[in-house]
C-alpha positions as a Python dict, from the first residue, in 0.01 Angstrom:
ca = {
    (1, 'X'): (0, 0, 0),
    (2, 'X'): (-152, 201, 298),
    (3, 'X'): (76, 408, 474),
    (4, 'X'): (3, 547, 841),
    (5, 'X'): (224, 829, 919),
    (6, 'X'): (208, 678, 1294),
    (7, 'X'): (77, 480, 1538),
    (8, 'X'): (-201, 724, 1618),
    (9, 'X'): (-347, 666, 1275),
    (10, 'X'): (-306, 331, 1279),
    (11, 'X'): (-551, 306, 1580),
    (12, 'X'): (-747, 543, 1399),
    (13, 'X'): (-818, 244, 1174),
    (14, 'X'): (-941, 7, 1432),
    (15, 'X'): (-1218, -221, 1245),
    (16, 'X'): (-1069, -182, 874),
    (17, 'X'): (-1011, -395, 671),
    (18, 'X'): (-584, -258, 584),
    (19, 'X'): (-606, -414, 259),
    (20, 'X'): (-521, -699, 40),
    (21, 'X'): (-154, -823, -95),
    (22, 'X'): (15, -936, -390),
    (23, 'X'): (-28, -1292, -520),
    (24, 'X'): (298, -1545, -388),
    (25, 'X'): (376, -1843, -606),
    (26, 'X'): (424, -2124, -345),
    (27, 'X'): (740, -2320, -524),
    (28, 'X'): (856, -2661, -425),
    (29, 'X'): (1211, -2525, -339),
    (30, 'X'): (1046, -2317, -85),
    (31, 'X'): (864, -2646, 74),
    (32, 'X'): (1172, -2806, 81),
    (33, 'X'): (1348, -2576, 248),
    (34, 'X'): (1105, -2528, 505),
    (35, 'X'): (1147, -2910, 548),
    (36, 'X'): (1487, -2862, 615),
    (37, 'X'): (1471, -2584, 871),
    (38, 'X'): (1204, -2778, 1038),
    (39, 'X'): (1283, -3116, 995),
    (40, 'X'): (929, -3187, 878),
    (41, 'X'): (986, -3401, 600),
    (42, 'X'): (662, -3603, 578),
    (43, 'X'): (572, -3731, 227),
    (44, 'X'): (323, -3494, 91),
    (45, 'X'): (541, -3208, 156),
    (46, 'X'): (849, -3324, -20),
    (47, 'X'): (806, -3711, -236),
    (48, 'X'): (628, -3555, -505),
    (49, 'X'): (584, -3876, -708),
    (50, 'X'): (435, -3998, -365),
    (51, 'X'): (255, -3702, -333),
    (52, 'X'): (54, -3724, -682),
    (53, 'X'): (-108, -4011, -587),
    (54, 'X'): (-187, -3910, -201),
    (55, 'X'): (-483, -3768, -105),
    (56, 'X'): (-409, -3384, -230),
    (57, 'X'): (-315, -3494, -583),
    (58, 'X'): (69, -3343, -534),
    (59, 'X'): (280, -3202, -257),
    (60, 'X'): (104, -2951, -32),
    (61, 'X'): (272, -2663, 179),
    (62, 'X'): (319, -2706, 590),
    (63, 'X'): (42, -2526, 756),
    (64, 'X'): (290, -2405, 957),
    (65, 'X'): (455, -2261, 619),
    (66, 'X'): (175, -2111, 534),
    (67, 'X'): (139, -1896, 863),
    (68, 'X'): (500, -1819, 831),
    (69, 'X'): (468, -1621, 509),
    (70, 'X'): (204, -1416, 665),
    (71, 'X'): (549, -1136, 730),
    (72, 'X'): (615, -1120, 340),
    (73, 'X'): (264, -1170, 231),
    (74, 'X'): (114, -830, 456),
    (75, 'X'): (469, -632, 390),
    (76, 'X'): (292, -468, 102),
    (77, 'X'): (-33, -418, 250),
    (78, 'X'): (33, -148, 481),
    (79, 'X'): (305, 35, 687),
    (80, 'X'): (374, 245, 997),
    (81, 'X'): (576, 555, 967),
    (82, 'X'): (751, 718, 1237),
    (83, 'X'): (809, 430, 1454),
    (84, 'X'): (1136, 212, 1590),
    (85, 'X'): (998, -97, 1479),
    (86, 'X'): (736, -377, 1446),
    (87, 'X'): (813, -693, 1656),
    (88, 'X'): (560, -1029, 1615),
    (89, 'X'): (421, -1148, 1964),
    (90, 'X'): (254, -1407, 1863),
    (91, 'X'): (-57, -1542, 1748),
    (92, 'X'): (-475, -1632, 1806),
    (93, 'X'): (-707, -1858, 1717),
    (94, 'X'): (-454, -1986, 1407),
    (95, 'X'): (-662, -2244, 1185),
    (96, 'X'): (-553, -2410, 814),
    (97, 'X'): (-920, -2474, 645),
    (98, 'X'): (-728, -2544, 295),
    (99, 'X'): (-411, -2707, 241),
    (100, 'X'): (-209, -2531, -38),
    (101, 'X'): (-69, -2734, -312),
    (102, 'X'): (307, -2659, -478),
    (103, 'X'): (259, -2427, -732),
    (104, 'X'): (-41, -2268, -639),
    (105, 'X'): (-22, -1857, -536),
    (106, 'X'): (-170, -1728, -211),
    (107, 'X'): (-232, -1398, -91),
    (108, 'X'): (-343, -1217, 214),
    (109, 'X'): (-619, -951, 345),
    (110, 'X'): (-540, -776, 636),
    (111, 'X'): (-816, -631, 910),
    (112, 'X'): (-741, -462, 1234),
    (113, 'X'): (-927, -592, 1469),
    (114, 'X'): (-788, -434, 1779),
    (115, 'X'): (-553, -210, 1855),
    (116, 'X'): (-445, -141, 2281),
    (117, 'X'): (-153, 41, 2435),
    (118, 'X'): (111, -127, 2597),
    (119, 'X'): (462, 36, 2729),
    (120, 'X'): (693, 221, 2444),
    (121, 'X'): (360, 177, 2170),
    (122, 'X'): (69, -35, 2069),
    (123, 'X'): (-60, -402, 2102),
    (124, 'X'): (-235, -462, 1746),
    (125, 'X'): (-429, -748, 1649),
    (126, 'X'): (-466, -801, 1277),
    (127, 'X'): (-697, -1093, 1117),
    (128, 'X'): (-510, -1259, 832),
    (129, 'X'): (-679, -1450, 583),
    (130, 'X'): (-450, -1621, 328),
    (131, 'X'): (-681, -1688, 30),
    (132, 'X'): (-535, -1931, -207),
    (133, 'X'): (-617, -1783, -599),
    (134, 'X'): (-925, -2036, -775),
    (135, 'X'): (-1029, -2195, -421),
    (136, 'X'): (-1333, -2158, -204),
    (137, 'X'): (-1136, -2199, 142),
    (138, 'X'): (-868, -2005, 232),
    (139, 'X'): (-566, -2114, 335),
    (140, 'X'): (-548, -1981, 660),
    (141, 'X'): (-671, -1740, 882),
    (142, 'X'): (-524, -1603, 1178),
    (143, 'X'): (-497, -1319, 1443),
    (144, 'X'): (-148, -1202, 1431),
    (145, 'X'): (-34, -1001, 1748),
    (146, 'X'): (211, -750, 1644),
    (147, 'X'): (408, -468, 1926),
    (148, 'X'): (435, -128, 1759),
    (149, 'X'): (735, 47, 1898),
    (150, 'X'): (722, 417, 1930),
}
């Protein structure tokens, strides 16, 4: 975990990579409940039996899934100290080389690519590469926009 005692030293970092996270066990239940909160239940996300003879050789995460665990997958990369709070704004150039199969664990590196100020803190953009643990191709990569409040 890399801790920044404030936004100062977090633009300090600009160009770094912030680090790499703990390994996430991507479970079935959780693909299934993103199904429901999404209503994306296409077959090889949720018919496993289906699934095992698709083209992935089982169910396989949502890409959009995937992006959403980029908050709990980068929580223990790094942290800001002395701030109000950290608010997501959105995201860049978002792009799913690797689909991740049920019961495979996925991590996440962390670089900060830019860092600009905006009213009440920083604009930060961070690169997030989900790696997926035995592949070649990660999982995803993405520039996360995140508003540091003062």
């Amino acid at each position: 975990m890399r801790v920044f005692k404030d936004i100062e030293e977090l633009a300090a970092a600009k160009g770094e990579v912030l680090g790499t996270g703990e390994w996430r066990e991507v479970t079935q239940d959780a693909v299934n409940l993103f199904a429901d909160a999404t209503g994306d239940h296409q077959w090889i996300h949720v018919d496993v039996e289906r699934a095992e003879a698709g083209p992935f050789g089982g169910p396989i995460a949502h890409g959009y899934m995937t992006l959403s665990l980029v908050p709990v997958l980068v929580k223990d990369i790094y942290r800001v100290e002395n701030v109000t709070m950290v608010v997501n704004y959105g995201s860049n150039k978002v792009r799913f080389p690797s689909p991740v199969r049920v019961g495979s664990r996925v991590r996440a590196t962390s670089e900060l690519l830019d860092i600009t100020d905006v009213p009440g803190g920083k604009q930060a953009v961070t690169k997030v590469t989900i790696e997926i643990e035995g592949a070649d191709k990660p999982a995803c990569v993405a520039e996360i926009v995140s508003r540091v409040i003062a």
